[in-house]
N, C-alpha and C positions, 0 to 999 in steps of 0.2 A: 685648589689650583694644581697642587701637584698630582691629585685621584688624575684629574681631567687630561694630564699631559702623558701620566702611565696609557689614560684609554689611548690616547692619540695615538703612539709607539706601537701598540698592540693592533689598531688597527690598519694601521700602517706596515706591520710585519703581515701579518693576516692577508693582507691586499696581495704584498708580494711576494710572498709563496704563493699565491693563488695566482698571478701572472707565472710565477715560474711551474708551476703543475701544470697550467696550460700551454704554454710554452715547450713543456718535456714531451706531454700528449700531441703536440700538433707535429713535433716534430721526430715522435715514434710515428705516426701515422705515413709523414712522410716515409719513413722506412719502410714501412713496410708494402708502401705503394711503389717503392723500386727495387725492392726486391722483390713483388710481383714480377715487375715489368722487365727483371736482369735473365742473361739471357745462359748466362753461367758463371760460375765462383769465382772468377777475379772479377767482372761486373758484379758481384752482388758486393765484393770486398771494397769495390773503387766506391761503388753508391753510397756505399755506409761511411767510408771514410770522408769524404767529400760532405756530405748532411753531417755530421759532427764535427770536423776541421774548420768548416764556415761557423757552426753555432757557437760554437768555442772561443772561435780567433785564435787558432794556432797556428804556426809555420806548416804542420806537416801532417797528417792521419792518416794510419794503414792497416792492416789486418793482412798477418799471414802464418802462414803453416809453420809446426815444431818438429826435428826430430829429437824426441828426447836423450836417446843416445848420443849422436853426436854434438847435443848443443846447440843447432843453427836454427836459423830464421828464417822462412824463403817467403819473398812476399814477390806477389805477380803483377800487380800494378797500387800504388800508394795515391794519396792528394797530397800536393801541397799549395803553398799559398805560392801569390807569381813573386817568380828569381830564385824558388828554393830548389836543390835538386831532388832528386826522386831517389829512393834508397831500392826502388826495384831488385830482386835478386836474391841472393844466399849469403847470409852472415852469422858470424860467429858471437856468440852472447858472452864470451871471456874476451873478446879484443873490443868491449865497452865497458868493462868492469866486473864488478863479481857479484852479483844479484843474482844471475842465473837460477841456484839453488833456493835461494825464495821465492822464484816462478814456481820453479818445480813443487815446491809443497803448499802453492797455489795462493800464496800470498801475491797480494796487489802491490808493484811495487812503485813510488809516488817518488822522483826528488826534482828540490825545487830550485838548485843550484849544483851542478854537477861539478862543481870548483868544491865547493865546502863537503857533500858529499862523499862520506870514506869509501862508501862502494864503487865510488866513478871517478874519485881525484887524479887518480893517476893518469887517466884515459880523457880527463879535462878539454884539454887542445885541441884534441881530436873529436870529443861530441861538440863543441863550440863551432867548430868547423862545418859541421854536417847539419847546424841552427837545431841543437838539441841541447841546449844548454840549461831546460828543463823537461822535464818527459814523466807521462804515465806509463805501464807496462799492464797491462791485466791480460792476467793467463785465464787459459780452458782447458779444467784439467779433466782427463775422463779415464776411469779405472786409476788413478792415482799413477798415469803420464800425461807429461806437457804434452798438448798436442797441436796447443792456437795461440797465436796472442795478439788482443789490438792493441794499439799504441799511440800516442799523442804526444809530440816534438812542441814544442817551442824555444825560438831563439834567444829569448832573454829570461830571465830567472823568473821564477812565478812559486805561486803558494796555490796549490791545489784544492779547492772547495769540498767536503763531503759528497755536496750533489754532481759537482764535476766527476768523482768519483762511480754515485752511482747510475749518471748518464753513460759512461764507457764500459760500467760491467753489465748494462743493459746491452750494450752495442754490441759489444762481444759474444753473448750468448743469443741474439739473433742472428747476429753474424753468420758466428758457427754454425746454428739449426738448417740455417739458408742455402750456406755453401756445401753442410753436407748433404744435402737434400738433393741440389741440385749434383752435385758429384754423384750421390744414387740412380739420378733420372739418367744422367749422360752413361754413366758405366752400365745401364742397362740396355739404352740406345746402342749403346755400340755391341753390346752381348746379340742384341737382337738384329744389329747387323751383320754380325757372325755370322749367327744362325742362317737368315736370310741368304746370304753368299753361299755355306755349306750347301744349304739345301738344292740353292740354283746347281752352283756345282754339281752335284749328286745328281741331279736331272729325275729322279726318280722317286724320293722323299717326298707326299703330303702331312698335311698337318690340319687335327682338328678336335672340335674342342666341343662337347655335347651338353648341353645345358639340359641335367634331367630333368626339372619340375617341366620344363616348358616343350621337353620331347622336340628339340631342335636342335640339329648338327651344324656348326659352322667351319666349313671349309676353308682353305686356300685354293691357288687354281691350280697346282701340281696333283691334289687328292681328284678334283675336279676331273682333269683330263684323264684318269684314270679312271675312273668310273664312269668317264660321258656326260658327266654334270654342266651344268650352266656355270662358271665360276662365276659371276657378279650373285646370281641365288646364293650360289655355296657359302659369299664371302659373306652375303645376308644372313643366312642361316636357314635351313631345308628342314622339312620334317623328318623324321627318325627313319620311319615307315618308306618314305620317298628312296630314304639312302640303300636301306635295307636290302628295294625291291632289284637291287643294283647284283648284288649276292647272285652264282649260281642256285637256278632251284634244288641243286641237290647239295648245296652248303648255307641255303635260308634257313633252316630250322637251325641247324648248331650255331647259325652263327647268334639268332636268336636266344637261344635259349644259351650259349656261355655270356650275352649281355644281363642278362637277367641274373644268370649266377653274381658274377661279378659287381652288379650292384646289390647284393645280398651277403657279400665279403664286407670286411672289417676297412677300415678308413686308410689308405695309402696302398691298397693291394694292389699289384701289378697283375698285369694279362697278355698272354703273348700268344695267337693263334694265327693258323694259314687258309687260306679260301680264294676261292675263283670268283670273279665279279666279270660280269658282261658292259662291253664299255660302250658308247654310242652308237656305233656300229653290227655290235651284236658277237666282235671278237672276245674270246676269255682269256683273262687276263690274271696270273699268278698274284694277290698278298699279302705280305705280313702285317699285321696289324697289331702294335702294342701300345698298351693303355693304361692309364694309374686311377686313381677313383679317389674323390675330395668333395669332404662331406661340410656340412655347415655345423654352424656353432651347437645345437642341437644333434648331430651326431647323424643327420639324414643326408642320402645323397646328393650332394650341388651339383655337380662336375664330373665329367670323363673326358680327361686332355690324352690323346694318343697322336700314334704318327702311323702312319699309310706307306710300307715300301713295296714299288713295285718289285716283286721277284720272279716275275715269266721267266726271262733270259735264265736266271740261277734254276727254274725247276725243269726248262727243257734242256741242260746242258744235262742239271738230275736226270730224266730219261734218257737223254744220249748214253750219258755213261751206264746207264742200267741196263740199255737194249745189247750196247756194245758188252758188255760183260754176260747176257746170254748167247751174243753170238759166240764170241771168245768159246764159253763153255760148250755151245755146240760147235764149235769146229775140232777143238781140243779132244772133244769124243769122238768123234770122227775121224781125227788123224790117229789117235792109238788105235780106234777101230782098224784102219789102213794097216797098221804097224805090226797087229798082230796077224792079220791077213799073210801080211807081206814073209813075214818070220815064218810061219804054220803051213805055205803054201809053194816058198822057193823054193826049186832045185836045183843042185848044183853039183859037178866031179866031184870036186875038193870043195876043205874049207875055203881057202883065199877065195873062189869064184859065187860060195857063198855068200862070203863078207861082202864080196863087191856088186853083188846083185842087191843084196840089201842095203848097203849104204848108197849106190844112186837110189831106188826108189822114196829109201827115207828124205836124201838130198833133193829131189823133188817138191816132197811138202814144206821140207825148212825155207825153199826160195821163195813157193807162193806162199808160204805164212810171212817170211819179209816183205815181199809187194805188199802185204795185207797192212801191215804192222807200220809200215810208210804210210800209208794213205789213210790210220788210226779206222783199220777197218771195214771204211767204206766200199772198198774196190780193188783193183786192181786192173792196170793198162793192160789189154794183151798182146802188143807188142813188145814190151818189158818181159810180160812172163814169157813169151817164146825165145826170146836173145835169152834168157837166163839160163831156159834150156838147150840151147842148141849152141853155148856161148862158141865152143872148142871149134867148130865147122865154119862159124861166122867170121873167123879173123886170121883166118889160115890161107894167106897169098890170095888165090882164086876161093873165093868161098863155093864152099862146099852144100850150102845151104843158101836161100833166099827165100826173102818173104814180101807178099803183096797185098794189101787192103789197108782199109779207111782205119782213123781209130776208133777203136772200140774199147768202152768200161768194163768191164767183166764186173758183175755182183758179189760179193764177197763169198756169196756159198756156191760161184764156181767156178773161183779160181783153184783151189785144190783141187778138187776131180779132174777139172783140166791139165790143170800141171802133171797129174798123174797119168793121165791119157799120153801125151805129150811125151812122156820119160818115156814109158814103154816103146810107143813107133821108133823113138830115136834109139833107145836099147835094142830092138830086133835089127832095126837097119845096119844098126855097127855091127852085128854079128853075124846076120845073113843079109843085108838087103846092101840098098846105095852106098852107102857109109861103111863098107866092109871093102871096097872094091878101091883104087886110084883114083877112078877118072867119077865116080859116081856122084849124083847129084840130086836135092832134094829140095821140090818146090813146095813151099807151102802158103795158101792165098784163101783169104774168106771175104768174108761179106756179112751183111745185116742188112734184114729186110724183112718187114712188117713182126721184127719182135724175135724174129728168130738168128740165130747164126750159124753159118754156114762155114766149115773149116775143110779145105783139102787139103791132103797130104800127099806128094806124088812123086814117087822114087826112079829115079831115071840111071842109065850106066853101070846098074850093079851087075854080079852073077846072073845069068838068066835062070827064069824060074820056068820046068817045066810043066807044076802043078800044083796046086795050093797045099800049104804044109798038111801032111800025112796026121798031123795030131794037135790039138788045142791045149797050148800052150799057159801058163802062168802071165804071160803078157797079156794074154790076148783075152784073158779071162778080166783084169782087171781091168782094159780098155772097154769093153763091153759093160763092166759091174758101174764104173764108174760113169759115165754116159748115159746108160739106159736109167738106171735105180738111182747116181746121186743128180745125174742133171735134169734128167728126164726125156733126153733124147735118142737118137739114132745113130748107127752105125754102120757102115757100109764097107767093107773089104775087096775090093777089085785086086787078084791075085796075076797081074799082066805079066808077060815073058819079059818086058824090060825093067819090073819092078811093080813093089806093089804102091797100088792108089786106093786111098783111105778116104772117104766124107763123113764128118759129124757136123752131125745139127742137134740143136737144141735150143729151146725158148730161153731168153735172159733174164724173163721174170715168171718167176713160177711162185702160184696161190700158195701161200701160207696162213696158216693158225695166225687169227687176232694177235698182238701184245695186249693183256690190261692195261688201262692209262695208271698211272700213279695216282693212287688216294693219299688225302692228307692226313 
């Protein structure tokens, strides 16, 4: 009788641990169907706590974050049962007693009466309050810091099961897997909306990712519109070949042949090269291109993630500045040319008449090198270059000078020569012509027409002239030198009894020597 009452007992234990195994299993399964289904880490903490606070029958179940430094709690949404409040928030693990440190070195901490309880008596009234008048704690510790912990409240005293136990350090350490899983997915969501935003921003940034075994490049539509590409293909993924054909033909071979080096480089080598690409239209298009190379478990090439910047605008301001600094250098020569002319060639009584022959002519070039130097080269107005020279006649009572035509750009290789032109008539005239007299007067008026310009100079009021100067002078050599040989025009001296009248002409664009284009 007694054998037969042992089986009884036995199989009756038997039975129900075999309901509770299946009971743990259905409702891990449950778990893990809502943390499927959560949408981020305090949803996967409310789901968990909520499937264990019901299977249990406790007041309260929560799962939240540690810092181990400061001691606290922060939980972002808890369950409890109806009328309990919610402990949502940040708490301190010393204003409920002094366990804390047995978290910390990862013990489970269990009490079953927080009255009797020497780590919580003090703090008694106040877990009674909050319907934690017994509570589980089980920490997640990682690298030997608190970093998690779930939790289980109840309102009235209880004695806590082994298996009650090890259902909450199961909870827990799915918990955790869960919510840091999803905290990974979201911080990279958001990383990747960064990116996204930068990119947009930037307006010029593609992005793409080559998958070698399958010789297929996958685009965005930033890379796309840069090259002329289809972006829904792109975003599909384009053959290699296809991308390739995108390349200047006289940047296809290198750009070919540095992809092939670089997949013949070591696992994480970086690449950074420049090329012209023809975009849908047939315009070429400056860019950079850098790329890393990521191999598979086997050590063979998987992958080539780079990024696509356009840099036209950066390589045609690069020419700008490059042209501008040979013109710079050729006008530079050509004004010391001017200077040593001017030195080697003046004459004068005296020194002082010396000095002062040479510094107007120098003072000549330094105004139209400033028009030059305002406009960064490109030109200069020649209404500006002429008030610059004639400033002194222009603003004295009755001017002494006036001027009449349309605006005109002067090209920057002839504004000098001009200004030079320009000094000298105004030099002769203050010494022998209009500008040497009271009443004398100087008109000067052009035109442009079919490419050329047309400048008179016409001296009115001065000493009358009864015959063209006796000898050819240092002025009149440099009016001539600079006109004929730097402009390529004409020159015309009418020596009239009321003054003399001057016409130059010259083209405003004259054929020059190719620039090379910028290789990369």
């Amino acid at each position: 009788m007694a054998q037969r009452t042992w089986d009884a007992v036995e199989r009756a234990r038997a039975e129900a641990g075999a309901r509770a195994a299946e009971r743990r299993r259905a409702l891990l399964a449950r778990l893990t169907e809502a943390i499927r289904d959560a949408a981020d880490p305090a949803s996967v903490a409310q789901a968990a706590a909520a499937l264990l606070g019901g299977a249990l029958r406790v007041d309260r179940a929560g799962y939240g974050t540690v810092d181990h430094e400061a001691e606290t709690l922060t939980i972002e949404r808890d369950w409890t049962a109806p009328g309990v409040e919610s402990l949502a928030g940040s708490h301190r693990f010393r204003d409920y007693g002094t366990f804390v440190e047995d978290l910390k070195r990862g013990a489970v901490v269990t009490v079953g009466d927080v009255e009797r309880d020497p780590r919580t008596a003090d703090q008694g009234a106040a877990l009674i309050a909050r319907a934690a008048r017994s509570f589980i704690n089980v920490p997640v510790v990682e690298g030997g810091r608190l970093v998690a912990m779930f939790f289980l409240n109840d309102a009235a005293p209880r004695q806590w099961s082994p298996e009650d136990l090890a259902l909450v350090r199961e909870f827990a350490e799915r918990t955790r897997t869960a919510t840091e899983r999803l905290r990974g997915v979201t911080a990279l969501a958001r990383s990747e909306e960064r990116l996204r935003l930068a990119l947009a921003t930037a307006g010029n940034i593609g992005v793409w990712d080559y998958d070698v075994p399958g010789a297929r490049i996958v685009a965005d539509a930033t890379l796309a519109g840069i090259y002329g590409l289809d972006p829904e293909r792109a975003a599909a993924g384009l053959p290699v070949g296809e991308v390739a054909a995108r390349l200047h033909p006289d940047d296809r071979s290198r750009g070919v042949a540095e992809l092939r080096a670089l997949l013949a480089q070591p696992h994480g080598t970086p690449t950074a090269s420049e090329y012209r690409v023809l975009d849908g239209d047939g315009r070429v298009r400056w860019v950079s291109v850098r790329a890393r190379r990521h191999d598979d478990a086997s050590g063979r090439p998987l992958r080539l993630l780079g990024v696509v910047v356009d840099i036209t605008e950066r390589r045609a301001a690069e020419e700008r500045q490059w042209l501008l600094m040979r013109e710079v250098d050729h006008r530079s020569k050509n004004a010391l040319a001017v200077v040593q002319a001017t030195l080697r060639l003046t004459r004068a009584g005296d020194l002082p008449g010396f000095v002062r022959a040479v510094e107007g002519r120098v003072g000549a070039l330094a105004r139209a090198q400033t028009l030059l130097a305002e406009d960064r080269w490109a030109g200069a107005d020649l209404r500006a270059l002429l008030e610059g020279e004639l400033a002194p006649f222009l603003s004295r009572g009755a001017a002494r000078v006036t001027l009449s035509g349309d605006r005109v750009a002067l090209p920057a290789g002839a504004a000098q020569p001009l200004a030079m032109a320009v000094h000298e008539l105004a030099t002769n005239a203050v010494k022998y012509g209009a500008l040497s007299a009271p009443g004398g007067h100087v008109a000067i008026t052009w035109s442009l027409r079919d490419g050329t310009l047309r400048l008179a100079w016409t001296e009115t009021g001065g000493p009358p002239l009864a015959a063209p100067p006796a000898r050819r002078g240092f002025g009149s050599r440099v009016l001539e030198g600079t006109v004929t040989s730097q402009l390529g025009g004409t020159v015309e001296q009418d020596w009239r009894p009321e003054g003399l009248a001057c016409t130059i002409a010259f083209p405003l664009i004259r054929p020059r020597a190719a620039v090379p284009p910028i290789r990369a």
